[in-house]
N, C-alpha and C positions, 0 to 999 in steps of 0.2 A: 790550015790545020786548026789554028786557036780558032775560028769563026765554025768551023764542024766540029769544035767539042762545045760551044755555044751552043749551036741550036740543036745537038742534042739534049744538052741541060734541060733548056727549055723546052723542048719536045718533051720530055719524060717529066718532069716537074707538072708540065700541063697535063698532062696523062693521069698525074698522081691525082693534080686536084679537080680533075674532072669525074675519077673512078670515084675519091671520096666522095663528094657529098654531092645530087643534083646540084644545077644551076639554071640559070635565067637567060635568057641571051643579053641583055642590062650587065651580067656578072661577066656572060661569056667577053665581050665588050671591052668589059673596064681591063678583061685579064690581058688578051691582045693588044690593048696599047700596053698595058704596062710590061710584059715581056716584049717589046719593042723598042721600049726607053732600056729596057736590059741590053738590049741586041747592039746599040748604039753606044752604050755604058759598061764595059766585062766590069769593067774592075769594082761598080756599085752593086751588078750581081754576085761578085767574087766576096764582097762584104757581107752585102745580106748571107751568101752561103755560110760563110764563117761565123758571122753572127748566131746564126739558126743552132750550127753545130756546136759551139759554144754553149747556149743557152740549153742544147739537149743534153751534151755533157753535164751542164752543172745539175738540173734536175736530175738527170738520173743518179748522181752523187749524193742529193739528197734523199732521195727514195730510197736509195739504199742504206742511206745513214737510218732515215726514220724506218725500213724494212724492220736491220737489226735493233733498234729501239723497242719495237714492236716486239717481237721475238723473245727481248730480254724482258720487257715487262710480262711478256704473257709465261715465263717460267719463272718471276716471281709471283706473278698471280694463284700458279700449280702450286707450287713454294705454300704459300700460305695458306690456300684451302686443303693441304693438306693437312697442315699445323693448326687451322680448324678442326678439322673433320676427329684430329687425335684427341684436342681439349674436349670432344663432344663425347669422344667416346668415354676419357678418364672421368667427364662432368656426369655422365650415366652410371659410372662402374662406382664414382661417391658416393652417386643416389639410393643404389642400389646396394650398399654395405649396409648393415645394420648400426642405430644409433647404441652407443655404448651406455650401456645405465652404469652411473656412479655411484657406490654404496655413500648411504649416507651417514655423514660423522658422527662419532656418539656425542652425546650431549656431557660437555665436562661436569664430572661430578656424577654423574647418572649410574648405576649400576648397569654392567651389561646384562643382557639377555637371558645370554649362554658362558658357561664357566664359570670360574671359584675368583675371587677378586677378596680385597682386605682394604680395613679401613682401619686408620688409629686412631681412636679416641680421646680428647686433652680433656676434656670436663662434661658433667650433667649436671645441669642444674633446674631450679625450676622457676625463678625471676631472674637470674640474670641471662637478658636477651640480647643478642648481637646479630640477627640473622639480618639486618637491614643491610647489613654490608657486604651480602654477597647475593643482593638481589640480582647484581651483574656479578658473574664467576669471576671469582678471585685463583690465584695460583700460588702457592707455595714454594717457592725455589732454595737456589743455598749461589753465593756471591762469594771469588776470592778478592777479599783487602788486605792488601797489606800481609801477602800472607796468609793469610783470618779466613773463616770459613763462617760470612753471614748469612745466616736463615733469615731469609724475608719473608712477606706477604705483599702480593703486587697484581695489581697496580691500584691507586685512587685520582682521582681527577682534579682534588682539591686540595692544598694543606690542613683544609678546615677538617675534611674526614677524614685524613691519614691521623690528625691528634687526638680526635674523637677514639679511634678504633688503639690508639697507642695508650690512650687513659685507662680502654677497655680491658686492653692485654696484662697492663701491671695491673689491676683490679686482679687478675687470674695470679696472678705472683709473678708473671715473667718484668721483674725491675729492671732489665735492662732494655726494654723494649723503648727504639725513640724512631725518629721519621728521620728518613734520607731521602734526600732532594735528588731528582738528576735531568740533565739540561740537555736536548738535542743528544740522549743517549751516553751521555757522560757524567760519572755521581760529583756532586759539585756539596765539598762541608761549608757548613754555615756554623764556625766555631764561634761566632759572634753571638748569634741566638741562645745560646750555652749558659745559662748563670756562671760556672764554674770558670768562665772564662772572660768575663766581664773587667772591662779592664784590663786585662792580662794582653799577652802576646800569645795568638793562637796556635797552637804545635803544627808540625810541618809533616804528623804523618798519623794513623790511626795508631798505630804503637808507639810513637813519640808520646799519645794522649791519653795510652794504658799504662806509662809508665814502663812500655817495654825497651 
């Protein structure tokens, strides 16, 4: 019985590899002994079979691993040309917005246009001239100290023309006019600088040094 499931193996195995692909009689040849050392050997046929089937299992294992790899890349391939295809259209629907025109700022100090506007006048005169100090716009603000509600003019870039423009101001009568320092945005007294204080021990506060 095991010698008639033999040579049918072989029978049909030869069958397969004869349908598959032409041969030679050189091929024919070589196959006939070698399914004859089968014939003589089950159990080194019985390997090779197992072998075979082995090696088809494991490939087809892979094929199928790399099938769904396939699969998964080409639905993130969809994935992203689609997530193109939408940047394309938002990148058209940008292009195709109109660019927004910015009004442009008034120039400080400039009279507008259009409507009623007020100016205060401190002085007119006809030699005393101060206009070099707001060749760059100056601004007028109000500062709480201590309290205190300082009217400044700001900014200058130099102490040399903050004293210039403070000699200018008492010139006009304002006597109390002096220069304040301020450092990284913080007003920093120089009660050193001070005659009035020369020597002395400097007060510890703007109304400490009014005598408030």
């Amino acid at each position: 019985m095991k010698k008639l499931v033999l040579l049918l193996s072989v029978f049909a195995l030869t069958i397969q590899l004869s349908s598959a692909t032409p041969i030679d009689k050189a091929e024919k040849k070589r196959i006939k002994k070698e399914l004859k050392g089968y014939k003589k050997n089950p159990e080194q046929y019985k390997a090779m079979i197992t072998n075979y089937k082995t090696t088809i299992a494991s490939n087809d294992s892979t094929i199928d691993v790399t099938r769904k790899e396939m699969l998964s890349l080409n639905t993130q391939m969809v994935e992203q040309q689609q997530k193109l295809a939408k940047l394309d259209q938002e990148l058209q629907e940008c292009k195709n917005k109109p660019v927004p025109v910015c009004p442009t700022p008034p120039t400080p100090g400039a009279i507008p246009a259009t409507g009623s506007v007020y100016k205060v006048q401190f002085g007119l005169y006809e030699k005393f001239d101060i206009s070099g100090y707001f060749e760059v716009p100056k601004f007028i603000g109000v500062e709480k100290v201590d309290n205190l509600n300082a009217y400044v003019v700001s900014y200058f870039d130099t102490e040399e023309q903050a004293q210039k423009f403070k000699a200018d101001l008492r010139k006009l009568g304002l006597r109390d006019a002096f220069v304040s320092k301020y450092t990284d945005g913080a007003r920093v007294y120089e009660w050193g600088k001070n005659p009035k204080y020369k020597g002395k021990k400097a007060p510890a506060s703007l109304n400490e040094a009014l005598g408030k």
